[in-house]
C-alpha positions in Angstrom: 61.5 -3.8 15.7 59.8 -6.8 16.4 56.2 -6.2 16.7 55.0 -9.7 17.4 55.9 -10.1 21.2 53.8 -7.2 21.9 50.8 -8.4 20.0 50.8 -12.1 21.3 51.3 -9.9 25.2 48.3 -7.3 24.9 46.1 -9.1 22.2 46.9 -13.0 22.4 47.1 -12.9 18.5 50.1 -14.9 16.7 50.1 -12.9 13.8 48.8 -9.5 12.2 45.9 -8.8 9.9 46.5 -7.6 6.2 48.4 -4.2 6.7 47.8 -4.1 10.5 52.0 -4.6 10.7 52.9 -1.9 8.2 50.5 0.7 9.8 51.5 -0.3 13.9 55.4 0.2 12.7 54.8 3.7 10.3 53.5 5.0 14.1 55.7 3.7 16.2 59.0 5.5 14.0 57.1 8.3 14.7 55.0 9.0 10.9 51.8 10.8 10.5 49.8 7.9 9.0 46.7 7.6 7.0 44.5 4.2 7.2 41.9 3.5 4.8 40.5 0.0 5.7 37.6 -1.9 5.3 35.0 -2.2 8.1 35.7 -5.6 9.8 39.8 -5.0 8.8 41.0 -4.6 12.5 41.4 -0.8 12.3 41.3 -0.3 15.9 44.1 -2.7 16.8 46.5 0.4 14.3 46.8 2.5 17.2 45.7 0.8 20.5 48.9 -1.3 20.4 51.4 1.2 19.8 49.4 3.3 22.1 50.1 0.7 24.8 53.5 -0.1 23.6 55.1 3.5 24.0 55.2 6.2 26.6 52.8 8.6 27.5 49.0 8.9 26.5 47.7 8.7 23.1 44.7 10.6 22.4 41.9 8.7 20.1 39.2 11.7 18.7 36.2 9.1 18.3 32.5 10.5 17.1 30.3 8.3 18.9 30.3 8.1 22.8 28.8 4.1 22.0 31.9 3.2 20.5 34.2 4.4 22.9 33.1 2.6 25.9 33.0 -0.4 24.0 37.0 0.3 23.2 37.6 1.6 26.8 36.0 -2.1 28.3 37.7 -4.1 25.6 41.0 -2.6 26.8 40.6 -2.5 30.3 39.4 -6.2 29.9 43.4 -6.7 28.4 44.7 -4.9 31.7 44.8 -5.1 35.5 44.6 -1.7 35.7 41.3 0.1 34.8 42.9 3.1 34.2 44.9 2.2 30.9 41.9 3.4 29.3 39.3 6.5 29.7 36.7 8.3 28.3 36.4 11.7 28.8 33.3 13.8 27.7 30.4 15.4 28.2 28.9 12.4 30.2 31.3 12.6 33.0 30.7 14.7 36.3 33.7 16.4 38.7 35.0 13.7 40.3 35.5 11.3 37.1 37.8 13.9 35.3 39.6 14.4 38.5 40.6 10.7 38.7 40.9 10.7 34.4 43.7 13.6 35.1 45.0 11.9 37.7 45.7 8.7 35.7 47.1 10.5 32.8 49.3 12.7 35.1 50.9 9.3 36.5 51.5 7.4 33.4 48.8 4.8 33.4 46.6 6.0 30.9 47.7 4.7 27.6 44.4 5.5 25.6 42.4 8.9 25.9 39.2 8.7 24.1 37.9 11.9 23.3 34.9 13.7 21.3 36.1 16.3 19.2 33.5 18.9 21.3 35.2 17.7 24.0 38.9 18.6 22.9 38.0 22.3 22.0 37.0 22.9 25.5 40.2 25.3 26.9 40.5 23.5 30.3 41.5 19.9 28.7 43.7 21.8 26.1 45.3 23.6 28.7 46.1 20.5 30.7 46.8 18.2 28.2 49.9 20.7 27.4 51.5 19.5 30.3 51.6 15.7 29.4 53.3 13.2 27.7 51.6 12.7 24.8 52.3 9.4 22.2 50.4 10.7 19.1 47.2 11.7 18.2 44.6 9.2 16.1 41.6 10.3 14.5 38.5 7.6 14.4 36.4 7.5 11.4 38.7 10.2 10.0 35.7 10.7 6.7 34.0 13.0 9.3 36.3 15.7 8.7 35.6 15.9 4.8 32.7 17.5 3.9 32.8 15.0 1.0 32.1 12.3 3.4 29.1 11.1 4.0 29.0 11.8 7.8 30.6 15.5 7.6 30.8 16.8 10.9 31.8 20.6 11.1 33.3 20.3 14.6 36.2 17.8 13.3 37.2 20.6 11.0 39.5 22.7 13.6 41.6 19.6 14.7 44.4 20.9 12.8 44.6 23.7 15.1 44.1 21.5 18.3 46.5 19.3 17.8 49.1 22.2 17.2 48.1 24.1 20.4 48.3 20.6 22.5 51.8 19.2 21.1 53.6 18.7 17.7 52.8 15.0 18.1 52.2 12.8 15.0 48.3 11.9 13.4 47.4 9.3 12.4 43.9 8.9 10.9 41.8 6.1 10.0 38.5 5.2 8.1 36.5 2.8 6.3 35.7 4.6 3.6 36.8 7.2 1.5 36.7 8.4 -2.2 40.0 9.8 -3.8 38.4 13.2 -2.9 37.6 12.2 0.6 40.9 11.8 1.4 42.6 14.6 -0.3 40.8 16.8 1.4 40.9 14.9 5.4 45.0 15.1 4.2 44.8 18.8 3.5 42.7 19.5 5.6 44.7 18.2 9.1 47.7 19.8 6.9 49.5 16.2 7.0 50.1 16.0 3.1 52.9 14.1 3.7 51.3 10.7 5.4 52.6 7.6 5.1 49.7 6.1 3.2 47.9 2.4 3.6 44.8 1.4 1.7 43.6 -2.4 2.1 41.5 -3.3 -0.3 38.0 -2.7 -0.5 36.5 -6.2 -1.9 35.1 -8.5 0.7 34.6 -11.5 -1.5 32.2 -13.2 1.4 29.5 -10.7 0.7 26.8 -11.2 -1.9 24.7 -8.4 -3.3 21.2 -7.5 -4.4 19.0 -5.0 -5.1 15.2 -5.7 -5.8 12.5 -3.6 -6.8 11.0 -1.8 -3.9 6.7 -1.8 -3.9 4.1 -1.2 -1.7 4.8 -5.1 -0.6 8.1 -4.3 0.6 7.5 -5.0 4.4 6.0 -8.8 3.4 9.0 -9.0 1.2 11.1 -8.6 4.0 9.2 -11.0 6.5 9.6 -13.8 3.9 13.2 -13.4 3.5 14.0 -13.3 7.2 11.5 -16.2 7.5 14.2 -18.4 5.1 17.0 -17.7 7.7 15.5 -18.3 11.0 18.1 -18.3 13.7 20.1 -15.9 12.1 21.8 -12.4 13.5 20.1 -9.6 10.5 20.4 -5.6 10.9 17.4 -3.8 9.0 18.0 -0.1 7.7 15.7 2.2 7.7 16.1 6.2 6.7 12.8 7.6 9.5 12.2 6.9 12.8 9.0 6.3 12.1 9.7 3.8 9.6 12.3 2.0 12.4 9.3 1.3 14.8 6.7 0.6 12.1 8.9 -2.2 10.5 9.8 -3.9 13.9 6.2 -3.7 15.1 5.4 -6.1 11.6 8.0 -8.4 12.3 7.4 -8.6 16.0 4.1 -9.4 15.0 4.7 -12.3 12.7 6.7 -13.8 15.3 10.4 -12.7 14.7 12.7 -11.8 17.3 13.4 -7.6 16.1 13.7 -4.9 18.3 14.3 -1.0 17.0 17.4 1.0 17.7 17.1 4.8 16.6 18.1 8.2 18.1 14.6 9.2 19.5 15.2 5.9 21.9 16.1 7.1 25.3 20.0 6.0 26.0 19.1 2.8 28.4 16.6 1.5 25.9 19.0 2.1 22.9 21.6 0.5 24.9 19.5 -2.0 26.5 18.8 -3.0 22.6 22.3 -3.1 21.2 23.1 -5.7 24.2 20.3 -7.9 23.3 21.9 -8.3 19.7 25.2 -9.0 20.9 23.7 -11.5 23.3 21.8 -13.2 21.2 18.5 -12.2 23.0 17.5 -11.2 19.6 17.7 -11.8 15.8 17.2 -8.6 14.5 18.1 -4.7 15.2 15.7 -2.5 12.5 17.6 1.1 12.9 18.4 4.1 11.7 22.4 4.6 10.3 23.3 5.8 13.5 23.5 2.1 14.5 26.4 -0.1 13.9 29.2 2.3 13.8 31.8 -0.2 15.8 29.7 -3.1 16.3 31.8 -5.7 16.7 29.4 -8.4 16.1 31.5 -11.1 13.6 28.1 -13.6 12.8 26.0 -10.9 11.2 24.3 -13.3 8.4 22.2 -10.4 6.4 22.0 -6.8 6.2 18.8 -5.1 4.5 18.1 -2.0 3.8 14.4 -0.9 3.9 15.5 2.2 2.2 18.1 2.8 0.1 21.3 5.2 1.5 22.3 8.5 0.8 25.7 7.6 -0.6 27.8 4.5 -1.6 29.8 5.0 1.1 27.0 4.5 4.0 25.9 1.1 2.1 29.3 0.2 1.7 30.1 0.7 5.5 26.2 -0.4 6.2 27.0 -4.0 4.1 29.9 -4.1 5.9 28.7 -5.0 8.8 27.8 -8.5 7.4 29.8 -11.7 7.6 32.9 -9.9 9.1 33.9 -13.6 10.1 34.2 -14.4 6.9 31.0 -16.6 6.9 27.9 -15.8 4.8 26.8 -12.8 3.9 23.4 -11.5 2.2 23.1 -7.5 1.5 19.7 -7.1 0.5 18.6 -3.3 -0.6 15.1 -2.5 -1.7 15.5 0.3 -4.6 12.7 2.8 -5.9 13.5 6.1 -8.3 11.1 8.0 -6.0 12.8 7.1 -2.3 15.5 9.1 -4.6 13.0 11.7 -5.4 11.9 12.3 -1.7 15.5 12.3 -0.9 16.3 15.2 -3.4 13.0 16.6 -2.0 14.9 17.2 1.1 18.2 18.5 0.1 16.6 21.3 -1.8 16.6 23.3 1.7 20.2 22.9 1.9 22.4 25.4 1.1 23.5 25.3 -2.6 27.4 23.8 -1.8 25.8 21.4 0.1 23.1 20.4 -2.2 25.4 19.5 -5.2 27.5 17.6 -3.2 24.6 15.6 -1.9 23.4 15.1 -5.6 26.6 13.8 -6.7 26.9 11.2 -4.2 23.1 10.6 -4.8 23.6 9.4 -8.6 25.9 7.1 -7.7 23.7 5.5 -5.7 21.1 5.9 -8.8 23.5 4.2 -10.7 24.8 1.4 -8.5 21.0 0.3 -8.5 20.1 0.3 -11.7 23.5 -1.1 -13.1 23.4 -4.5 -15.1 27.4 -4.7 -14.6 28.8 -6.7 -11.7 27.9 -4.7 -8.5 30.8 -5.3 -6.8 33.1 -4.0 -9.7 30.6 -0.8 -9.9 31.9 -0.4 -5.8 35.5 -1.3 -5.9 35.2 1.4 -9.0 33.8 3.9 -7.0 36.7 3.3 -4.1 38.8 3.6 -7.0 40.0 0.0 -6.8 40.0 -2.2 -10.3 38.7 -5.5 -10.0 38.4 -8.4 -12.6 34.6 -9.6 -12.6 35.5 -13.0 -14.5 38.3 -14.3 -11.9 38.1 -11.3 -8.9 37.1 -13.1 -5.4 33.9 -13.3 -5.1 33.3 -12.7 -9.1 29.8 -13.9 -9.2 28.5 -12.7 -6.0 25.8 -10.5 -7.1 22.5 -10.5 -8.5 23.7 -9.3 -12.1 26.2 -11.7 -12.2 23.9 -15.1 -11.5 21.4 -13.7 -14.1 22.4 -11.3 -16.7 19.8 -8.8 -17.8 18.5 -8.0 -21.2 20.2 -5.7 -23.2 19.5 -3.8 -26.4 20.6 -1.2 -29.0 18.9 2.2 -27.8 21.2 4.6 -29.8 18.7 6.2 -31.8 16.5 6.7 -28.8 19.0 8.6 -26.9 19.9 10.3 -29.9 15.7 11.9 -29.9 16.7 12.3 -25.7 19.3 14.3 -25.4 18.4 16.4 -28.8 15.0 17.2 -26.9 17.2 18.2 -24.1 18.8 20.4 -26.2 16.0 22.0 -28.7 14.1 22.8 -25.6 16.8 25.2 -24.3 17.9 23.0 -21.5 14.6 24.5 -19.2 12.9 21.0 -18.1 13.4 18.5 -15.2 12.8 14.9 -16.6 9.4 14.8 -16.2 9.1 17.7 -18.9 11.0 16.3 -21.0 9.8 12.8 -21.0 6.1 14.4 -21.2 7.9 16.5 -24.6 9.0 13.1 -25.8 5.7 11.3 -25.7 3.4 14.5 -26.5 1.7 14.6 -23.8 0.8 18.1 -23.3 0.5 20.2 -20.2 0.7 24.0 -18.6 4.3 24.6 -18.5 4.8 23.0 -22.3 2.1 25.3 -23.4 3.1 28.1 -21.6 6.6 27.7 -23.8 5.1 26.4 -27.1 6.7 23.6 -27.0 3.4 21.5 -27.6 4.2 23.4 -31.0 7.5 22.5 -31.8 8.3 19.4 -34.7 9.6 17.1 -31.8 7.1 17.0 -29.8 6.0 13.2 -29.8 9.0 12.1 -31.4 9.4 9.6 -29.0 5.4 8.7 -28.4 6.0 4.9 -29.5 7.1 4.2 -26.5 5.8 4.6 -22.6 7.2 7.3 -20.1 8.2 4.7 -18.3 10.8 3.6 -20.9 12.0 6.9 -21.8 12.2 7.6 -17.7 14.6 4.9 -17.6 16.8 6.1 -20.0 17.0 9.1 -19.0 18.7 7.5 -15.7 21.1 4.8 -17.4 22.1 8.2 -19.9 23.0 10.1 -16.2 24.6 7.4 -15.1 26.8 7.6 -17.8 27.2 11.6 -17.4 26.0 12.5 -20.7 23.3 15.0 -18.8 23.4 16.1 -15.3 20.6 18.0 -12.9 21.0 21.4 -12.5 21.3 22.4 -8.5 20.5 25.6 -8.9 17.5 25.4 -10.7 16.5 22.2 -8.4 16.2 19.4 -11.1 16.8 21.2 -14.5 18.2 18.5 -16.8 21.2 20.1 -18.9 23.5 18.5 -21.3 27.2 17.7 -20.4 30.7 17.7 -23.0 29.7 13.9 -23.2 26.3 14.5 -24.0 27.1 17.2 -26.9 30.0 14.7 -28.1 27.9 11.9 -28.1 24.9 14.2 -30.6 28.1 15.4 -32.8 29.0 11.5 -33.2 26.8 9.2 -32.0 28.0 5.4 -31.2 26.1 2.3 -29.6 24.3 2.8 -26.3 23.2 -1.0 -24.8 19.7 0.0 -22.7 19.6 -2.4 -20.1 16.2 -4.0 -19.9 13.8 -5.8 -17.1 14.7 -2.6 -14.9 11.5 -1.1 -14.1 12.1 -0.1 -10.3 8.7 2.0 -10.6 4.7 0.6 -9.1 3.2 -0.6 -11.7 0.0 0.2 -9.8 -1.7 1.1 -6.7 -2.0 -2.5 -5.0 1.3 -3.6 -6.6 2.7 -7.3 -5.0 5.7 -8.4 -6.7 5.7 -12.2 -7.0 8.1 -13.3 -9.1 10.9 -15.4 -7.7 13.6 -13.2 -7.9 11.6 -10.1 -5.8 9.7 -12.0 -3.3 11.7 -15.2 -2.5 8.2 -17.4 -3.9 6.9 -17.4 -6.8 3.9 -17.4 -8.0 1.8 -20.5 -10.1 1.0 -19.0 -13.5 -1.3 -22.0 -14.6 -3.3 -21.0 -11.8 -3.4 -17.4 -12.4 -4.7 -18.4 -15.5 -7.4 -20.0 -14.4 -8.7 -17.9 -12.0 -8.5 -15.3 -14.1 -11.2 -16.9 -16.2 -13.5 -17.8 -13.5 -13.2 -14.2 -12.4 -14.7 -13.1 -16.2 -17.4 -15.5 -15.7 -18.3 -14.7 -12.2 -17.8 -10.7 -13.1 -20.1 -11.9 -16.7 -22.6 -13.7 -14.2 -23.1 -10.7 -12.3 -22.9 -7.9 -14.9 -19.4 -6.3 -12.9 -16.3 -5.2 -14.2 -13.5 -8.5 -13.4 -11.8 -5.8 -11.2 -14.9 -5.4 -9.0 -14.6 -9.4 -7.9 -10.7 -9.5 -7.2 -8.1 -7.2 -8.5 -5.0 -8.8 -9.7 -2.7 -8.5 -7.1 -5.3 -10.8 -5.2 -5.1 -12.9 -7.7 -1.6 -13.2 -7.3 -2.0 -13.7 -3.6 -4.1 -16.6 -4.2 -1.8 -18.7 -6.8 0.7 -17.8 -3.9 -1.3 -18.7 -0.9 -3.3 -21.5 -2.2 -6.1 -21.1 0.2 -8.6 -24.0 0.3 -11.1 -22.4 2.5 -13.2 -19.2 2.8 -11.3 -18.8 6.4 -8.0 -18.8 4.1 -9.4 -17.0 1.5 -9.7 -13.7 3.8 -6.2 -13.5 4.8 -5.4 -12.9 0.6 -4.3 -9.3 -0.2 -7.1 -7.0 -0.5 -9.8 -9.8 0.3 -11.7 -9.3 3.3 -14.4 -11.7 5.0 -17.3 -9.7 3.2 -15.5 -10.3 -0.1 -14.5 -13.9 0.2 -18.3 -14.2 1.4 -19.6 -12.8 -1.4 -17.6 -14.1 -4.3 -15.3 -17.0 -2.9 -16.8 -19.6 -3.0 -16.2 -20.5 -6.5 -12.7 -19.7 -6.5 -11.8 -22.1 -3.3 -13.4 -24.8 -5.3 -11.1 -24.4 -8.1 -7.9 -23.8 -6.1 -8.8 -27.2 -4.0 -8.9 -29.2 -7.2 -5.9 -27.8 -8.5 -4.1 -28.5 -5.0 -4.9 -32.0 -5.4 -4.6 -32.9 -9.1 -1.5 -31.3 -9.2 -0.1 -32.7 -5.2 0.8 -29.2 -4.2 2.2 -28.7 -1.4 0.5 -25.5 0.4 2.9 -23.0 2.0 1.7 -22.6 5.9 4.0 -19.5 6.7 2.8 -17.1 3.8 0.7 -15.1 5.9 2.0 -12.2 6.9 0.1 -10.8 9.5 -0.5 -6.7 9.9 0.2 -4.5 13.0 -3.5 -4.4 13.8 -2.4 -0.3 14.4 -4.8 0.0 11.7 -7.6 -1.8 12.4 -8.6 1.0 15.6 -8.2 3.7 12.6 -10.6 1.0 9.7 -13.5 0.8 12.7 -13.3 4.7 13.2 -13.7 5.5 9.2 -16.6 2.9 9.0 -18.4 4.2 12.6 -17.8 8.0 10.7 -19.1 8.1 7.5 -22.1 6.2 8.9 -22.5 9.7 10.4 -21.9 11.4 7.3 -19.2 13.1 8.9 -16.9 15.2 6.5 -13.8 13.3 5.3 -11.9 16.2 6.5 -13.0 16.2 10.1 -12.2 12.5 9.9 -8.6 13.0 8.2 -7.8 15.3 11.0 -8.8 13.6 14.1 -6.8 10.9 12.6 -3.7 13.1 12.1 -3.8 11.5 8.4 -3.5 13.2 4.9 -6.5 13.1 2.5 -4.5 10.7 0.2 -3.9 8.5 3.5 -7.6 8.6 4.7 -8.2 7.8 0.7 -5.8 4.6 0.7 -7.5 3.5 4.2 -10.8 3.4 2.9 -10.1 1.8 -0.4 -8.6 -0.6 2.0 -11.6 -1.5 3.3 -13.7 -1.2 0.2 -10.9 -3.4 -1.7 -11.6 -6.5 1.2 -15.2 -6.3 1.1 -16.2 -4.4 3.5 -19.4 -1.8 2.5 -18.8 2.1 2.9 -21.0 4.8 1.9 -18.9 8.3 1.2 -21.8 9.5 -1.3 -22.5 12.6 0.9 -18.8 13.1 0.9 -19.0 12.8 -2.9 -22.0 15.0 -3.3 -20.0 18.7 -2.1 -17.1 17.4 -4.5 -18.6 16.4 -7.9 -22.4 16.9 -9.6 -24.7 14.4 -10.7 -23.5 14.6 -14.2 -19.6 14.0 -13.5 -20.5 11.5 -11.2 -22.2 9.1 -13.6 -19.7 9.8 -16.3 -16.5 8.6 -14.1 -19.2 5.8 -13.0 -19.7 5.1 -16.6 -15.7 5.3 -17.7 -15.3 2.2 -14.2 -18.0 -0.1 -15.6 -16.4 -0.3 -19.1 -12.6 -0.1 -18.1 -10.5 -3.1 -18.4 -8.7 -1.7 -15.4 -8.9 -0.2 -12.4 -5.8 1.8 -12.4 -6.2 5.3 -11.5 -3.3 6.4 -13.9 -5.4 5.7 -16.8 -8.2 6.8 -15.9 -6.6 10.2 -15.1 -4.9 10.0 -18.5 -8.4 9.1 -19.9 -9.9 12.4 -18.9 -7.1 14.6 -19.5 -7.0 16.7 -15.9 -10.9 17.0 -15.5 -10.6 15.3 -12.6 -8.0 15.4 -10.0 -6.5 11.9 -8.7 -8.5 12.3 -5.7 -11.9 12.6 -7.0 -11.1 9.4 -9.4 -10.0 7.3 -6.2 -13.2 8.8 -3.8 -15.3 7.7 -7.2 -13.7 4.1 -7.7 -14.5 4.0 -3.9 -18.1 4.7 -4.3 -18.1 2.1 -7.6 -16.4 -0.7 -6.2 -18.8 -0.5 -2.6 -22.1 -0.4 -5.1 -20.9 -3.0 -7.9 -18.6 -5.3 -5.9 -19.5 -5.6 -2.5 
């Protein structure tokens, strides 16, 4: 049948799309048919045309009310008559599904949307048995496995639905799914024998990156949107909370965002969408339940804040990128412990549930931290080969332009996965990093393990380095987490085959995804987009030792590093510039800057720099209401708990405030506070351990005292030290 009058008469196209001709002709002859394409592959075109092109009404099962009206008005918008196409769901009242049964009943409705809520209800079933019905497609068809990473129960009993309406053919479609996705939506809708059509998964146009995610993320972000100006971007972000903070930032450093998440009433979500599609703004920062059949084709970057639960929402969240075959950018920020906080969560789930989520969640673990060509690790995962020296699109990724390190770590995970093993397969990581390095603590004790000849066999190196590991040797399955025991590491068949007969293991290096410290800013080239002048660095680093020398201080108490970073970034030439550095505040750039703007001007000038003038990234000013309240508070000497609360903060959250301010010069007294928590004597001797540290990292000062004091104490007591010796 020819297939191509119809298309140039309903769609004004000349020819089809990849398998779009294949798929439209398996329907029309009457097939159940399964559709895996890409987002951006012209799914939707699979069933609206032979939907329009036969008799009767074809029903469309769709999960997202958004996405059909957008379908339903690009239809009717190819039709005189509005009613070629309806919607009909919850939102409707009487009269509407009076005239939707009316159309159907005559013959002009070619396209039913429907939710699957919707199609259970016994009055539609009942009088949808009485029509003419084409076929029936299923939208976004991974819904239905609960192996996809949008399960939703309801789209489980469609099987029977279908059956009790007509014994019509299916036809499902998606733009994702894993070989186990899509046995199981097969089985499932009990249409084993599909005709089957899989596009491929590779969108060559795309280039991918992952960078380390710190505490500078947010800045990070501003100067990589600040490089593209102009151009359409959709921020991810996993909380609410987290949508609304991050467009606030931007909004603030004069970008164009505006935040789109479920806790939005529906005009304002709506009202949001539209301004993105007509270019009234840049940027949408959401939640995942944006996007979903956005048809927008000139989005230039996708980032996401927070990395996804599975490979299949990035792959689907990327994909929303460059779907005109322009550029592309998917950016993903990547820390072990957003991975940690997202196990956190799971562990209320049932146990089924749970080891699914973990499953998908390691390959997300190991899609970050891969050094091989990222988008061979996600055509691999889609279960589609690809060729990463001539594949479209081969060098397209961030391992591929620079190759990381690599070395020889057999015997290392030889001492790993034999501590796994010699201490009974009982510890999460942490144990059995802490095993590996000898650090002792409770639970080790409490087993003997402190006791054992292993313990320390590994203490040559940092937990850091064995904490990597023991991700790149899950990656590779040679240990998995226990689900039932939330976390246990245990040894797989790989694992013992690999201790029976050990062979090379290449450890990629340069992968530390962790913060390195409590002010952390990344500014290297690759993470922040600027890099920072070393020389310069340098230098100020040895004013700081005189200055600290001069004045009898720790180099900390004058400016920590990261400030020192900040400067070498910032260049600032004046005191005015100087207090817009990280952690410098007027009080601080009073007291010590004066010496350091002098050196940075001469450098500027012997050297002709040219001085960034968009590098500073302003704050919310949310915070500044909460800064005055601490400061006006323990003035008064009231508790830090009665301040914490009225705040609605944590203790570690009223903590990092104040050594906010403390950290930009600003004087606060918390000795009362100090007084009900430690005595004299424990006070002087942290005061002591400060004044002769080469650092002010809390992690070493906690490891320096053994758990005699608790991480709170050392931070209220590096507060106190820093407002008496450097402010």
């Amino acid at each position: 049948m020819d297939l191509h009058s119809p298309l140039k008469k309903f769609f004004g196209f000349n020819k089809f799309k990849g398998l779009q001709e294949q798929v439209v002709n398996s329907i029309v002859n009457g097939n159940n048919t399964f559709v895996i394409m890409p987002t951006g592959g012209g799914k939707s075109l699979c069933y609206q045309l032979p939907a329009l092109m036969q008799e009767g009404t074809a029903i469309v099962v769709s999960p997202l009310i958004a996405l059909m009206k957008n379908q339903v008005d690009a239809i009717r918008g190819i039709s005189e008559n509005n009613g070629v196409a309806h919607v009909l769901n919850s939102s409707l009242n009487k009269t509407e599904i009076a005239k939707v049964k009316e159309d159907i009943s005559n013959g002009v409705t070619k396209l039913l949307y429907v939710a699957p809520e919707s199609l259970i209800k016994e009055e539609y079933v009942l009088f949808l048995r009485t029509q003419k019905i084409s076929f029936v497609a299923i939208d976004e068809a991974h819904c239905i496995s609960e192996w996809g990473h949008d399960f939703r129960p309801e789209y489980r009993n469609l099987k029977h639905i279908i059956k009790a309406i007509d014994n019509v053919p299916v036809i499902c479609l998606t733009a994702t799914a894993t070989e186990k996705v899509q046995e199981d939506i097969l089985k499932t809708l009990g249409i084993t024998d599909a005709n089957r059509f899989k596009a491929s998964f590779n969108r060559p146009n795309l280039f991918y990156e992952v960078r380390p995610k710190t505490k500078e993320v947010e800045k990070d972000i501003i100067r990589f949107v600040k490089q593209r100006i102009g151009k359409s971007g959709i921020i991810y972000c996993l909380s609410r909370k987290k949508v609304e903070e991050v467009a606030q930032i931007l909004q603030v450093n004069g970008l164009n965002a505006v935040p789109y998440h479920a806790g939005l009433d529906a005009k304002t979500r709506a009202k949001h969408q539209d301004m993105f599609l007509m270019e009234d703004c840049d940027i949408v920062v959401a939640t995942i339940a944006f996007g979903m059949g956005i048809d927008k084709p000139d989005v230039r970057f996708v980032i996401h804040h927070d990395i996804p639960k599975s490979l299949e929402s990035y792959y689907q969240e990327t994909g929303r990128a460059g779907r005109d075959d322009g550029e592309g950018y998917c950016l993903a920020f990547y820390s072990y412990k957003d991975i940690e906080k997202l196990e956190k969560f799971m562990s209320s789930k049932p146990v089924a549930e749970q080891e699914i989520g973990h499953a998908l969640l390691q390959e997300v673990v190991g899609y970050a931290e891969t050094s091989m060509n990222r988008r061979k690790y996600l055509l691999h995962y889609f279960g589609e080969d690809f060729d990463e020296i001539n594949g479209e699109g081969a060098d397209m990724d961030d391992n591929s332009r620079n190759q990381k390190k690599k070395h020889e770590a057999k015997e290392d995970v030889i001492k790993l996965l034999s501590v796994v093993k010699n201490t009974m397969q009982k510890y999460k990581s942490k144990e059995v990093v802490n095993t590996l390095i000898g650090k002792e603590n409770a639970l080790l004790t409490s087993h003997k393990t402190h006791l054992q000849p292993f313990f320390g066999i590994g203490k040559e190196k940092k937990a850091a380095y064995w904490m990597a590991l023991v991700r790149q040797v899950l990656v590779v399955n040679f240990i998995k987490k226990e689900i039932e025991q939330y976390g246990v590491v245990k040894l797989t068949k790989e694992g013992e085959s690999f201790l029976e007969k050990p062979v090379s293991f290449m450890m990629t290096e340069d992968h530390s995804y962790s913060e390195e410290n409590d002010n952390t800013i990344i500014t290297n080239a690759k993470s922040a987009g600027a890099a920072t002048d070393a020389t310069l660095v340098k230098l100020l680093k040895d004013l700081r030792k005189k200055v600290a020398n001069k004045q009898g201080v720790p180099p900390f108490a004058v400016f920590q590093d990261p400030s020192l970073d900040d400067m070498a970034l910032k260049y600032p030439i004046n005191l005015e510039e100087l207090s817009t550095v990280h952690g410098v505040g007027e009080g601080k750039a009073r007291k010590f800057g004066k010496d350091f703007v002098a050196l940075i001007s001469n450098y500027v000038t012997e050297n002709e720099i040219l001085r960034p003038d968009d590098l500073i990234v302003k704050s919310t000013g949310t915070n500044s209401g909460i800064k005055l309240y601490i400061i006006q508070n323990t003035d008064r000497k009231l508790p830090l708990e009665d301040i914490s609360k009225s705040k609605g903060l944590e203790m570690t959250e009223l903590i990092k405030e104040m050594e906010a301010i403390i950290f930009s010069g600003t004087k606060l007294d918390i000795n009362y506070a100090l007084d009900d928590v430690l005595d004299e004597d424990q006070q002087e001797e942290i005061y002591d351990y400060f004044m002769e540290a080469e650092t002010d990292k809390i992690q070493e000062a906690l490891d320096e005292f053994d758990g005699d004091y608790d991480e709170d104490e050392l931070r209220l007591m590096r507060i106190k030290f820093i407002n008496e010796v450097g402010n």
